[in-house]
N, C-alpha and C positions, 0 to 999 in steps of 0.2 A: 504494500500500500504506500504512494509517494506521500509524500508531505503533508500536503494541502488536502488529500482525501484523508489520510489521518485525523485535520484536524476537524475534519468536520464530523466524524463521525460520534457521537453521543455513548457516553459509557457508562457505569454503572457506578457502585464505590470508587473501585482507581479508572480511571477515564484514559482511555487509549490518545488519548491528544498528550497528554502530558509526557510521553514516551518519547516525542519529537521534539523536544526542544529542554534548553537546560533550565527547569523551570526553579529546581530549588536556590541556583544558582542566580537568577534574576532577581529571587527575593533578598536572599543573601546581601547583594548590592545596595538593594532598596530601591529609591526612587529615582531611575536616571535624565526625568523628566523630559524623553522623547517624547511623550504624547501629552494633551494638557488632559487631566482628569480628575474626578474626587471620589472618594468613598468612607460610607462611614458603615458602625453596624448600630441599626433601629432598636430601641426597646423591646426586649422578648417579649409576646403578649402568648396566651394561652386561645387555642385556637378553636373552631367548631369541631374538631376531631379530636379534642380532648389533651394535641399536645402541645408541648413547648414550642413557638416556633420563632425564630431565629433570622433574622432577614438583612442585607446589606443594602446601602441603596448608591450606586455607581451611575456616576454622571458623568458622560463623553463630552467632551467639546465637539459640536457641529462642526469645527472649522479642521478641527482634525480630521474629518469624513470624509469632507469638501475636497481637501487638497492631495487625498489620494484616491478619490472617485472615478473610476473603474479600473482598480486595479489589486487584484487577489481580494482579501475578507481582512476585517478587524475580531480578532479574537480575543474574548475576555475569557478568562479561565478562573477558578474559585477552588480552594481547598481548605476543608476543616482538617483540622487535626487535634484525637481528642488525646489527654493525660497520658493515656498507656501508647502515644504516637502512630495512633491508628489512623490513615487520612481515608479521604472521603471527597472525590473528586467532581467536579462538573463545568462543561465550558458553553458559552454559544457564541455566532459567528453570525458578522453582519457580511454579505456579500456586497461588494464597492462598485461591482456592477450595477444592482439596482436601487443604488439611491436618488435620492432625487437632488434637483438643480440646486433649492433653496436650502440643502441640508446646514449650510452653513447658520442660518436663521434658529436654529435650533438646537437643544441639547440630546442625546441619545440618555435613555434612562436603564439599567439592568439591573433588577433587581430579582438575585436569587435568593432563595429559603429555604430551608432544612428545618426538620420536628429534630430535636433536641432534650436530652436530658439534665438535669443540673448538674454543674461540674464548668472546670475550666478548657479555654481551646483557644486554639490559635489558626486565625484565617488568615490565610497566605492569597495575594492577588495579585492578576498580571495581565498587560493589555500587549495584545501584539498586533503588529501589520505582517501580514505572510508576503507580501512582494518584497518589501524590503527589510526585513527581520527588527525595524523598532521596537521597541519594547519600552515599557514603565511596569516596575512593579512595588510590591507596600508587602506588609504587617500588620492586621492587626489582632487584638485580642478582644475575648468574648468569654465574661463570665455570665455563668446562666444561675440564680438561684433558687431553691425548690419553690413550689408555689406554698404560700403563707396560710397557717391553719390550714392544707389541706382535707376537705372531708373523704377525700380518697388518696389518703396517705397507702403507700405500696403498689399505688395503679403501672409506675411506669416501671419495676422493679426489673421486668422482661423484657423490656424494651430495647434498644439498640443505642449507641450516644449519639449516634447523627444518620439521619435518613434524608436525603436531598429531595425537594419536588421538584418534580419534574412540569416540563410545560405539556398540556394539556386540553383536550376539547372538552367541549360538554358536548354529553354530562358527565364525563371521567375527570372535569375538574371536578366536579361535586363527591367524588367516594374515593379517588385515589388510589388507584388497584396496584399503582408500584411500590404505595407504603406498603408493608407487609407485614411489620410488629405489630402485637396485641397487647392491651392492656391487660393485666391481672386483676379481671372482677369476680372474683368468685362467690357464689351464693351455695349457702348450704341450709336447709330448711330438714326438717323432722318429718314432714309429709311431702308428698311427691307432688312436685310443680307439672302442670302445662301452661306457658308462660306462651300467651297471644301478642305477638304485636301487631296491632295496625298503624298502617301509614295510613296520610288523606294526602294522597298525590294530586287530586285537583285544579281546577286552577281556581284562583282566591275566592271569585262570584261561581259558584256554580248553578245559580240562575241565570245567566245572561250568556251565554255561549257563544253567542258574536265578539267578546274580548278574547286576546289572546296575551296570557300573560309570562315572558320570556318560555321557559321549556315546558311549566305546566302552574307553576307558580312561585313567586321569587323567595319564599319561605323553605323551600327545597332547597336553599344555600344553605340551611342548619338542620332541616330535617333530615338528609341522606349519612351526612357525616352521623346526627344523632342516632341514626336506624344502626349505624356502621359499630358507633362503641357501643350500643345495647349487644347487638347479634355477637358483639367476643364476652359476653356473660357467660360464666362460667357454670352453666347450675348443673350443678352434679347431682340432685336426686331428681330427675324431669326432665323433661322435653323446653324444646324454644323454637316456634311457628313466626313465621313473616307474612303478610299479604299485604300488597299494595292494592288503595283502591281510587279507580278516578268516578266521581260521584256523577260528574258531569253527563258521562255514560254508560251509571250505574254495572262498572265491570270491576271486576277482579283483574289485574292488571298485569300483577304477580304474585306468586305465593311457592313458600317454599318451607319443607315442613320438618324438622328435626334438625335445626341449622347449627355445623359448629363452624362453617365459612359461608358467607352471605356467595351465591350464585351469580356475579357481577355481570359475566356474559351473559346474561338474561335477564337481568333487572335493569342493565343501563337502558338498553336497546326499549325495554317499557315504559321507561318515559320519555321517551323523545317520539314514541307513538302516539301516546296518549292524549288527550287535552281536545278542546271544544274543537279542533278541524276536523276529529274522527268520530263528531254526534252522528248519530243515523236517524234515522227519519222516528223511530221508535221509541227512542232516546228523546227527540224532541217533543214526541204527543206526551213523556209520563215525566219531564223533568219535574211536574209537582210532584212527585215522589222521590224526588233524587235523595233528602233529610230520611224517608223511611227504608231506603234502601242500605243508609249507615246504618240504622236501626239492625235491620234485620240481619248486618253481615255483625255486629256486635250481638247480637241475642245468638247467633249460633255458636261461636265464638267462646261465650261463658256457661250455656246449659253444658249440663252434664253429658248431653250425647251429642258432642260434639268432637270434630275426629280427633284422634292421638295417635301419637308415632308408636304407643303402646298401648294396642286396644284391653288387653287383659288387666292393665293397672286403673286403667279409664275413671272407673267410678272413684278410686282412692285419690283422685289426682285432685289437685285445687288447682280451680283456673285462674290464671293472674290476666287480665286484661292491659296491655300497656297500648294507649291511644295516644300519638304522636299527630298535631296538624298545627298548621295556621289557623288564625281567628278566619271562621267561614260565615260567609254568609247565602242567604237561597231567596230567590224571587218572591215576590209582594204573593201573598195566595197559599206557597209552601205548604206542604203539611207538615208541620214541627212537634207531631205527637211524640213525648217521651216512651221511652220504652217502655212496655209493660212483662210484666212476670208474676208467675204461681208464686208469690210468696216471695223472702229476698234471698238472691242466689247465694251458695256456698261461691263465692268469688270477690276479688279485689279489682279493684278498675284502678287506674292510674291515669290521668290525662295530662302529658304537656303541651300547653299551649307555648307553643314558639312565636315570640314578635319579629317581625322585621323593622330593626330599627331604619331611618333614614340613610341611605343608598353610601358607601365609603366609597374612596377608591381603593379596588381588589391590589393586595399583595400580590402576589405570583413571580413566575419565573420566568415572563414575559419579555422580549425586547420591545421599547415601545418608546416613539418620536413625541420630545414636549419641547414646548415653547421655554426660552429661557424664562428664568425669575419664577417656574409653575414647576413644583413636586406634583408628581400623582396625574393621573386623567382627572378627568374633568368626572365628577359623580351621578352628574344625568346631563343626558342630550338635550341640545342645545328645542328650545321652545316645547319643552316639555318639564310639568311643574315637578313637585314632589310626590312620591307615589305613598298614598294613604291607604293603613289596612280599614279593610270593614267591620262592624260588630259579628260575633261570634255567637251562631245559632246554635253549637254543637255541645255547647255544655247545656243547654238547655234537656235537648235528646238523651241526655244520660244521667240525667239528674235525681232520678230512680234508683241509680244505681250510688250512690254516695261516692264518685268518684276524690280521689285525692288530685287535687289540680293543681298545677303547677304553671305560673305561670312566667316564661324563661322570655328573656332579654339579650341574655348576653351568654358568652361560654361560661364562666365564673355560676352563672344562676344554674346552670343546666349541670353544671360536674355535684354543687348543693345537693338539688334537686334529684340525680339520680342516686347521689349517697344515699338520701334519705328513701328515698322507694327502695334499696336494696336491703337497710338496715329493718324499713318496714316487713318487707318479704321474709326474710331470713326468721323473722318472731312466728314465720306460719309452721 
């Protein structure tokens, strides 16, 4: 493989680019300010996947673009390396072919990330030109410390010290299939669980089926991740069921049933199917039913004869309910009869309500063209306001049932929140 195809090709922990070139040795040096550039590392925030993440934000001078435009690629390169001098590699390459005239106008933004464990590292950086081998490179350091009163103290115990993300489409931004660590949640109870989750994959109105809101609904940026660290629960006396559902056309979307790894090759692909373009005509005559149709996939869900991955233990089993959705709302008319039942179930319902706060600009592992003096894109398009949630008809519909509701904001509220429904569980 020559050079230039080395470096483009994407690697894994050690990344096949940094084989070409003397890369310990350009940090070594420091900074021999061939290129102009800055980099710094951002506050660790804790993430909707529950972990540490860790982000640099590296800023190219446009005019550095400009003055080698069409000629080879500019390659920024990134490596962690943690305590025990484990590294962990990852680069990306702007091609100088296709930029544009005005690049000069502008700064280049790259910003990579890595989930991270607490403990200390050292991030080595380096900017190269492949036509004529300039380079700049830095140091710098990154201490992470554990999260504060953790209510799930032990969760990252398994975990790995640096996992890079990777750049991504949707919806495999949304679940992450190249993370691959699990958290350590393990549930152990006295009676044998069947632990239901539902998702409400919808989209936010699912009375009005003419909106279409991003992939099914923008609540789906914290619900998949949250489906993701539910599904590595560890219950060791029980089962653990999945279904997504899109209410808009009353389906079952996906469902998958004794889960100890969520099935991604067939739950991404279900929602980007999904959502108000694939109503059918049938769908459209009974949407006032679409609120009883949650009903009825929740009443199956928690009676007693409903399926298990172990039909002989069935009856001994306690059904755990866990309802993951955005605040929903349903058309003026709706039928929003709560559920009804013989008597109150041997079951535990759980509801988190996830908010979607006001739109950020996405982290990610992105390359992406900003205007000097502006960090970040821009957090909504241009002549379009603020996107507002609805009221929330779905606690209404289970309100029979005493569910325990939780309602989450932020990651901090939901890592709380799920402590506390495990710590409830476990008493069963």
């Amino acid at each position: 493989m020559g050079g230039a195809e080395a470096i483009l090709a994407q690697g894994g922990s050690l990344d096949p680019a940094f084989k070409t070139i003397p890369f310990d040795s350009w940090v070594d040096q420091g900074d021999q300010a061939h290129i102009r550039w800055t980099a710094r590392v951002l506050p660790v925030e804790l993430s909707n996947h529950q972990r540490l993440q860790a982000k640099i934000d590296i800023q190219v001078d446009g005019n550095e673009l400009a003055r080698r435009r069409g000629k080879g690629h500019l390659v920024t390169l990134v490596q962690f390396s943690d305590s025990d001098n484990r590294v962990y590699q990852t680069h990306e390459a702007i091609d100088l072919q296709l930029i544009k005239d005005d690049i000069g106008k502008s700064n280049i933004s790259y910003m990579p990330a890595a989930f991270v464990r607490p403990g200390d590292y050292r991030i080595s950086l380096a900017i190269f030109a492949t036509a004529t081998g300039e380079h700049s490179a830095m140091r710098l350091p990154l201490h992470v410390n554990p999260i504060k009163n953790d209510p799930l103290a032990g969760a990252s115990r398994d975990l790995p010290p640096v996992e890079i993300l990777k750049a991504a489409q949707s919806p495999d931004d949304l679940f992450l299939p190249n993370i691959t660590g699990r958290l350590s949640l393990p549930l152990e109870t006295r009676r044998p669980l069947r632990v239901e989750i539902l998702v409400n994959a919808s989209p936010i109105s699912a009375g009005e089926p003419s909106r279409t809101e991003q992939i099914n609904n923008r609540s789906l940026v914290s619900l998949i991740p949250a489906l993701k660290v539910i599904s590595e629960t560890n219950v060791r006396n029980g089962t653990l069921n999945v279904a997504l559902l899109d209410l808009t056309t009353q389906h079952v979307i996906f469902q998958q049933d004794a889960v100890h790894e969520l099935d991604w090759p067939k739950l991404g692909p279900s929602l980007t199917e999904a959502g108000p373009n694939k109503i059918d005509i049938h769908a459209l005559e009974n949407r006032r039913q679409n609120a009883q149709f949650f009903v009825s996939q929740v009443r199956r869900r928690i009676e007693s004869s409903a399926p298990s991955a172990k039909p002989d233990s069935n009856s001994a089993s306690l059904p755990i309910l866990i309802v993951l959705s955005g605040p929903m709302a349903f058309a003026s008319g709706e039928d929003l009869h709560p559920i009804e039942l013989a008597g109150k179930p041997d079951a535990e319902v759980f509801y988190f309500r996830v908010h979607s706060l006001p739109e950020r600009p996405p982290i990610d592992p992105f390359l992406q063209e900003q205007r000097r003096g502006r960090r970040g894109p821009m957090s909504q398009q241009p002549g379009r306001g603020p996107m507002t949630e609805p009221d929330d008809s779905l606690e209404r519909t289970l309100k029979p049932l005493q569910p325990h509701l939780f309602d989450v904001y932020t990651p901090a509220e939901f890592r709380k929140a799920l402590a506390n429904m495990l710590d409830e569980i476990s008493r069963s």
